[in-house]
MIDOSE-1310 file (N, C-alpha, C; in nm, 2 decimals, decimal comma, always signed):
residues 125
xxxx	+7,42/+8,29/+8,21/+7,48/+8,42/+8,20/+7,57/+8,44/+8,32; +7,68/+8,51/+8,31/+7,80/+8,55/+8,38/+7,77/+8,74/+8,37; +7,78/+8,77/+8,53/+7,78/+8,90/+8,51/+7,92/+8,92/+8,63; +8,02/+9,01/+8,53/+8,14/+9,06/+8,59/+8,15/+9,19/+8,66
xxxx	+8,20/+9,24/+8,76/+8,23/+9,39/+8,80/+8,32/+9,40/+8,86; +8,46/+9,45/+8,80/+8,60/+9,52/+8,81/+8,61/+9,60/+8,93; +8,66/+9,62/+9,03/+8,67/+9,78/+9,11/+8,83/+9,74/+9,18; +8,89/+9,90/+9,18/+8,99/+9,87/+9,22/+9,13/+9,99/+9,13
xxxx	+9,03/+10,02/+9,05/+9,17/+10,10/+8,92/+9,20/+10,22/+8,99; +9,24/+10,31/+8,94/+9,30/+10,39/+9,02/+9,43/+10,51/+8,97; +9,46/+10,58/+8,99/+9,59/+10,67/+8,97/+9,68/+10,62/+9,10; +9,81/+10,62/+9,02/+9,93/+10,52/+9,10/+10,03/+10,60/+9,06
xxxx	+10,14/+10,63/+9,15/+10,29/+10,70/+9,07/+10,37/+10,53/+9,03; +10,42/+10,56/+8,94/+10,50/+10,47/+8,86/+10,62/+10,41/+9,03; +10,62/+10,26/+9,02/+10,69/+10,19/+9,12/+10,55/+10,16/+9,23; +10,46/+10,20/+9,23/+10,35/+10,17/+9,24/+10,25/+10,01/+9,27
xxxx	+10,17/+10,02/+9,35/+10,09/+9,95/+9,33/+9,93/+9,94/+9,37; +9,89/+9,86/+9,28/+9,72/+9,86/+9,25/+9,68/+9,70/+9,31; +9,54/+9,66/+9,33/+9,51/+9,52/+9,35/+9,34/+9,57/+9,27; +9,36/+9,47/+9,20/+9,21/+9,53/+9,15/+9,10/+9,39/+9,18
xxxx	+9,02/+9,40/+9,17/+8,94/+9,25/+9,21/+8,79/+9,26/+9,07; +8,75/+9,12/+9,05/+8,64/+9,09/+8,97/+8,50/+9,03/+9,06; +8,40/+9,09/+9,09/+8,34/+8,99/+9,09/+8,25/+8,91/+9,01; +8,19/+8,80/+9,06/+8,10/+8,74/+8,95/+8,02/+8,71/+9,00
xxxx	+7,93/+8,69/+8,93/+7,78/+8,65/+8,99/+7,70/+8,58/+8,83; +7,59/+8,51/+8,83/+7,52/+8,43/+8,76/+7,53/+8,27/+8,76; +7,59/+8,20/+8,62/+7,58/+8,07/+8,62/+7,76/+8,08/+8,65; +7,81/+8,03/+8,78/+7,95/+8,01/+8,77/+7,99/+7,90/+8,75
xxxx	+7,90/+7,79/+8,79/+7,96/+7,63/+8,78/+8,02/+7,56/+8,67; +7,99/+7,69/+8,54/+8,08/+7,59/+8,42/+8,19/+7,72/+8,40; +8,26/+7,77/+8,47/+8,37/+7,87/+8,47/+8,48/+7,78/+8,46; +8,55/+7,79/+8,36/+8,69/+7,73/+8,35/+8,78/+7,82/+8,39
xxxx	+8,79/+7,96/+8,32/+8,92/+8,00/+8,34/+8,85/+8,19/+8,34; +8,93/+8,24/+8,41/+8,90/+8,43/+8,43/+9,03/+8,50/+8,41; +9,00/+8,53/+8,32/+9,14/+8,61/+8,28/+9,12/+8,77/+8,30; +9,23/+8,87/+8,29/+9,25/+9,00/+8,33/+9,27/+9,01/+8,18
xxxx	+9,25/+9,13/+8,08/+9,38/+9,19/+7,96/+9,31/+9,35/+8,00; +9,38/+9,39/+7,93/+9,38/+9,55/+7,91/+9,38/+9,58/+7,80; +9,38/+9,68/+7,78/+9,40/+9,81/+7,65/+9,42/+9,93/+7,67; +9,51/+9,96/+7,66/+9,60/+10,11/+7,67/+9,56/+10,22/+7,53
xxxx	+9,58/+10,35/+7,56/+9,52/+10,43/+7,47/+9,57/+10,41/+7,32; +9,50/+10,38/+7,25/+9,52/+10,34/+7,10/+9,60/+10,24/+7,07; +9,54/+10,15/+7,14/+9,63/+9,99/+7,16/+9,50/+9,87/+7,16; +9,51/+9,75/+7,12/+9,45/+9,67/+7,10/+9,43/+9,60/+7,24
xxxx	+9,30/+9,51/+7,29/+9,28/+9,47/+7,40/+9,38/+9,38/+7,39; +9,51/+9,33/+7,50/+9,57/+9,26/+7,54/+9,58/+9,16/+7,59; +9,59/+9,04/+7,65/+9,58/+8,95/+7,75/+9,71/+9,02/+7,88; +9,66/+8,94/+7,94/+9,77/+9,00/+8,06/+9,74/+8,89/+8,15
xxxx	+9,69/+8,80/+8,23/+9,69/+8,70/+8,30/+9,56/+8,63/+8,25; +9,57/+8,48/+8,34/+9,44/+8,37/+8,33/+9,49/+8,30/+8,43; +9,36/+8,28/+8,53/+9,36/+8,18/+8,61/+9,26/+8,06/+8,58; +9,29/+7,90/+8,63/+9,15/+7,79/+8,56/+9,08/+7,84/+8,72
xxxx	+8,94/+7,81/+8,69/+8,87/+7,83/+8,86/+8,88/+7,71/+8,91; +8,92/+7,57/+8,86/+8,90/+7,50/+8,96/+9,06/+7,45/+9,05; +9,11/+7,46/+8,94/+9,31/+7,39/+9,03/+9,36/+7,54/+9,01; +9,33/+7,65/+9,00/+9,43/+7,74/+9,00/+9,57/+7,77/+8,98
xxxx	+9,56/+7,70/+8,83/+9,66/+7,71/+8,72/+9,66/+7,87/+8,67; +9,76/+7,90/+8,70/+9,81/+8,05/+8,63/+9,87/+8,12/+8,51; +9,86/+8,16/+8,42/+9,88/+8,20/+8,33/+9,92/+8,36/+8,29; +10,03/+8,40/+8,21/+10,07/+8,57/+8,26/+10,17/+8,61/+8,09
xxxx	+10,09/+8,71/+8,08/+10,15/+8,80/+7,95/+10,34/+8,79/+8,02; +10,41/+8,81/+7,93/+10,56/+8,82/+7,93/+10,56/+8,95/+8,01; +10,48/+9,07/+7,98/+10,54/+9,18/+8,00/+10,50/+9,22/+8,15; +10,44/+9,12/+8,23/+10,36/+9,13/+8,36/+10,46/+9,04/+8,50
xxxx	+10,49/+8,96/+8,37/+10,56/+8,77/+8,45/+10,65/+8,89/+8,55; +10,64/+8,82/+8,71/+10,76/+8,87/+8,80/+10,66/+8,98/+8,88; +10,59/+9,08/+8,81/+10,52/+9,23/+8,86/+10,39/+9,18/+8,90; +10,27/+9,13/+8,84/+10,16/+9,12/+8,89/+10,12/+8,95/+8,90
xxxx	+10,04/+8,94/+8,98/+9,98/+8,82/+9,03/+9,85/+8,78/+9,03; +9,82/+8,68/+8,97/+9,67/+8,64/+8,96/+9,60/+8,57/+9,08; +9,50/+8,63/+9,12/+9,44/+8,47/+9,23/+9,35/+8,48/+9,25; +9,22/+8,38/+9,33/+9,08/+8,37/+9,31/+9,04/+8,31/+9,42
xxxx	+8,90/+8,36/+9,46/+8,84/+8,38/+9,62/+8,72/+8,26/+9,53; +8,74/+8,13/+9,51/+8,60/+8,08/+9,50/+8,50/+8,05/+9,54; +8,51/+8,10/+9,71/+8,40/+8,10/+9,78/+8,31/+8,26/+9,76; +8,40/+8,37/+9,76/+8,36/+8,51/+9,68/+8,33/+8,52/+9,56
xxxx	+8,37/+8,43/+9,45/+8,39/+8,41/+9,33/+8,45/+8,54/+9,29; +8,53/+8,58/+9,32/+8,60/+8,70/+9,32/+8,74/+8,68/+9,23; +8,79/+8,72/+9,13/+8,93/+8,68/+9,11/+9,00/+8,84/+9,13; +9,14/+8,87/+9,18/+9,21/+8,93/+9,18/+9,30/+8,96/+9,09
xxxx	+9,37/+9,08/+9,04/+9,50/+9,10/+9,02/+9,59/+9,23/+9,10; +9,71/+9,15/+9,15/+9,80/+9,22/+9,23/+9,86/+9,26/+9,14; +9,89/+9,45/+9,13/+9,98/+9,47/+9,02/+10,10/+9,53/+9,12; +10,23/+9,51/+9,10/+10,32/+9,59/+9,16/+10,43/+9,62/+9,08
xxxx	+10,49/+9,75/+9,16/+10,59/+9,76/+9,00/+10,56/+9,82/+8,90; +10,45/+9,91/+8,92/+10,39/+9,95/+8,82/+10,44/+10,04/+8,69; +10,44/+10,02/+8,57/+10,47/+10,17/+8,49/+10,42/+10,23/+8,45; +10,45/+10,35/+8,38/+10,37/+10,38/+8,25/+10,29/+10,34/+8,17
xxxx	+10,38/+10,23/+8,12/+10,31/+10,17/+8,02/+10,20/+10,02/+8,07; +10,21/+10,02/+8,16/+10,03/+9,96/+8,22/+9,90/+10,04/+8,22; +9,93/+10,17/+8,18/+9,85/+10,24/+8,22/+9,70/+10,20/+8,09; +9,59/+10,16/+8,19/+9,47/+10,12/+8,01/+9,37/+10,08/+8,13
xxxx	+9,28/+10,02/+8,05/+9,16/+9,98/+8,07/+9,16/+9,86/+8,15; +9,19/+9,78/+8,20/+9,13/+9,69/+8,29/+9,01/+9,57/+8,28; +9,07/+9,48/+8,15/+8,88/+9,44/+8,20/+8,89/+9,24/+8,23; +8,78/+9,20/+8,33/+8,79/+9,04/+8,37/+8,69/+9,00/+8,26
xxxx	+8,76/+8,84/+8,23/+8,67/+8,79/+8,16/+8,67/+8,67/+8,15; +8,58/+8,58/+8,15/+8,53/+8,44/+8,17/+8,54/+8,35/+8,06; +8,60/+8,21/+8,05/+8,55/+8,17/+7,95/+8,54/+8,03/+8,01; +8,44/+8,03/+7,95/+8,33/+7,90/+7,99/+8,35/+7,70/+8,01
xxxx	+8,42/+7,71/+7,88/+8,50/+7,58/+7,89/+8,60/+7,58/+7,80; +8,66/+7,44/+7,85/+8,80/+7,46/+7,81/+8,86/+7,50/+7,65; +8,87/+7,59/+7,58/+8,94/+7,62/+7,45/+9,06/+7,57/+7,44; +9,11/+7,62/+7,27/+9,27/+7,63/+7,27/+9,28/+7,72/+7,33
xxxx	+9,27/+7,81/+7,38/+9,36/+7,90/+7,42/+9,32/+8,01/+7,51; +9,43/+8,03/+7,65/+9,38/+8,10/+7,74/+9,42/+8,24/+7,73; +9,42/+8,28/+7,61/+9,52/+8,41/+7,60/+9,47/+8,50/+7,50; +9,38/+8,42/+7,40/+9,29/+8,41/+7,31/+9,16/+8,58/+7,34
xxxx	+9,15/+8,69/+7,27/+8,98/+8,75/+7,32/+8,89/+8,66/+7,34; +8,90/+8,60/+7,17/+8,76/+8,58/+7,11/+8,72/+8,48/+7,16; +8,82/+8,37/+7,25/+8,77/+8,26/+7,31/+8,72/+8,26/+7,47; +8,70/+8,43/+7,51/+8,62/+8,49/+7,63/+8,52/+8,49/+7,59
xxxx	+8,41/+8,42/+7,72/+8,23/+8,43/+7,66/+8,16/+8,56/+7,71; +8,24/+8,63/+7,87/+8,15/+8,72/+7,95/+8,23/+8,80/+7,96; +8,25/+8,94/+7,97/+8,34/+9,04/+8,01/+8,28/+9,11/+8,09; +8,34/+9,25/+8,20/+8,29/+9,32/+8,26/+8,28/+9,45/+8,15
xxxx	+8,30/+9,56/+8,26/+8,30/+9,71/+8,18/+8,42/+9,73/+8,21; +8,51/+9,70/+8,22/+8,67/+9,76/+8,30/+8,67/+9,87/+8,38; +8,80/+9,85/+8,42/+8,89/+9,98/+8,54/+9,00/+10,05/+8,46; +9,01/+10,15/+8,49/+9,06/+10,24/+8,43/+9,19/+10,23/+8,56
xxxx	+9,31/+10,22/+8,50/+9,46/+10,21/+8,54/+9,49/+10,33/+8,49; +9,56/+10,41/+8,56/+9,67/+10,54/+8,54/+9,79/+10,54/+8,62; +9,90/+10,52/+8,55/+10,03/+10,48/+8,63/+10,07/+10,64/+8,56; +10,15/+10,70/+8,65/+10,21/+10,87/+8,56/+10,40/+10,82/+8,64
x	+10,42/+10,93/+8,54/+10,58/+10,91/+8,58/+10,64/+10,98/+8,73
C-alpha cells in the first residue's frame, strides 16, 4: 500500500503561482512513476504531468508544457509540482498518483494504482 497527501493548493490571481507537493509514505520501492492530473468543475480527471521515481524522466500535458514543472525529493519521497503562469482555466482539483510498474502508459487514469484526496486550485481573473 501507497498512501499519498497533496498540500499546497490555494487561491492565486491569474499570472500567478502555486508549488504544491505530494507526500508518500508505505511500500515505495516498486514506485515507477507519480503523476499530478486534475479535474476542473464539470470536467473529466485530466493528466497533467508524470515523473519515473528512479531516472527522473518527465512527462507534461500540452496545455501545462513551458508553465509548470515536475520534480521529486526521493529521499522525502515527496514529488512536486511548480505551477507558474497560472490561469483560469487551471483552476480544479489537484490530485498525485502512483503507478506501480511500468504500463503502456504514463498519461493513462486507469493505469494509476494509489491516489491521494487532492488540492483544490483556484486561479480567478
Amino acid at each position: 500500500q501507497v498512501q499519498l497527501v497533496e498540500s499546497g493548493g490555494g487561491l492565486v490571481l491569474a499570472g500567478g503561482s502555486l508549488r504544491l507537493s505530494c507526500a508518500a509514505s508505505g511500500r515505495m520501492f516498486s514506485t515507477y512513476i507519480m503523476g499530478w492530473f486534475r479535474q476542473g468543475p464539470g470536467k473529466e480527471r485530466e493528466f497533467v504531468a508524470a515523473i519515473t521515481w528512479s531516472g527522473g524522466i518527465t512527462y507534461y500535458a500540452d496545455s501545462v508544457k513551458g508553465r509548470f514543472t515536475i520534480s521529486r525529493d526521493n529521499a522525502k519521497n515527496t514529488v512536486y509540482l511548480q505551477m507558474n503562469s497560472l490561469k483560469p482555466e487551471d483552476t480544479a482539483v489537484y490530485y498525485c498518483a502512483v503507478q506501480r510498474y511500468p504500463k503502456s502508459s504514463t498519461r493513462n487514469i486507469a493505469e494509476y494504482d494509489y491516489w491521494g484526496q487532492g488540492t483544490q486550485v483556484t486561479v480567478s481573473s
